[in-house]
C-alpha positions as CSV (number, residue, x, y, z in Angstrom):
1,X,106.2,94.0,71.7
2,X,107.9,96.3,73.7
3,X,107.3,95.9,77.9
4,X,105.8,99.1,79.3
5,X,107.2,100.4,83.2
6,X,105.3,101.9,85.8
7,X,106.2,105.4,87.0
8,X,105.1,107.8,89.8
9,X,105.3,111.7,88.9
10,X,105.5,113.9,91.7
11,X,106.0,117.8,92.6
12,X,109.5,118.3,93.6
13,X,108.7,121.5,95.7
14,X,105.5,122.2,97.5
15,X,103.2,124.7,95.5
16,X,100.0,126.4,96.4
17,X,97.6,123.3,96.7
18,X,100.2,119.9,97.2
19,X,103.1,119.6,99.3
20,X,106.5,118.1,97.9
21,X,106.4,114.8,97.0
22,X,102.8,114.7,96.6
23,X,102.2,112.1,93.7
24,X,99.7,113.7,90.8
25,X,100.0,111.2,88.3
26,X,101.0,107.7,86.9
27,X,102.3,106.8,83.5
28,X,103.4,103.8,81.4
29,X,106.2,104.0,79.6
30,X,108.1,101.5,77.2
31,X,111.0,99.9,79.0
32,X,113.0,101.0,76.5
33,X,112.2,104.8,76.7
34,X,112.2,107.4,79.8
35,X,109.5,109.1,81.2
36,X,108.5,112.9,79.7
37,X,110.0,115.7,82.1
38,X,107.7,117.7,83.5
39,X,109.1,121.3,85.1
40,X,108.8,120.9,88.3
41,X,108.3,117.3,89.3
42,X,110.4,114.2,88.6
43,X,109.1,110.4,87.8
44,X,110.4,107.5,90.2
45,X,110.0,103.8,88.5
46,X,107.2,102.3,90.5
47,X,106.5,98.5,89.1
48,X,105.0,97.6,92.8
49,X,102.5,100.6,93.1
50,X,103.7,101.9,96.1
51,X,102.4,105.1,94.8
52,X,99.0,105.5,93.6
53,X,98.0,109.1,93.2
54,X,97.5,111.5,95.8
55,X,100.3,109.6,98.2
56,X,103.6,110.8,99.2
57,X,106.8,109.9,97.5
58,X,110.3,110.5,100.1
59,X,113.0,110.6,98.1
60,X,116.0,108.6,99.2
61,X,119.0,110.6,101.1
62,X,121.4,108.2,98.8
């Protein structure tokens, strides 16, 4: 059985409704896969939930 991983999805830029970084979604994928892109919004592996939908993901300057 493959082991499934946690990821955030958030918007990349701000649109009409959400500001940038605003997380809209959470999805499981298996740990040997990567997460579906999605124009306009990036996934960040999240196995601790720090980001539950509708919180604010800060990407790191690094």
């Amino acid at each position: 059985m493959t082991d499934l991983v946690v990821y955030a999805v958030y918007y990349t830029a701000a649109t009409d409704t959400y500001k940038a970084g605003y997380v809209w979604n959470n999805i499981l994928v298996p740990s040997d896969g990567s997460p579906p892109t999605v124009e306009g919004s990036l996934s960040v592996q999240d196995a601790e939930r720090k980001y539950p939908i509708g919180s604010t993901y800060t990407a790191s300057a690094s």
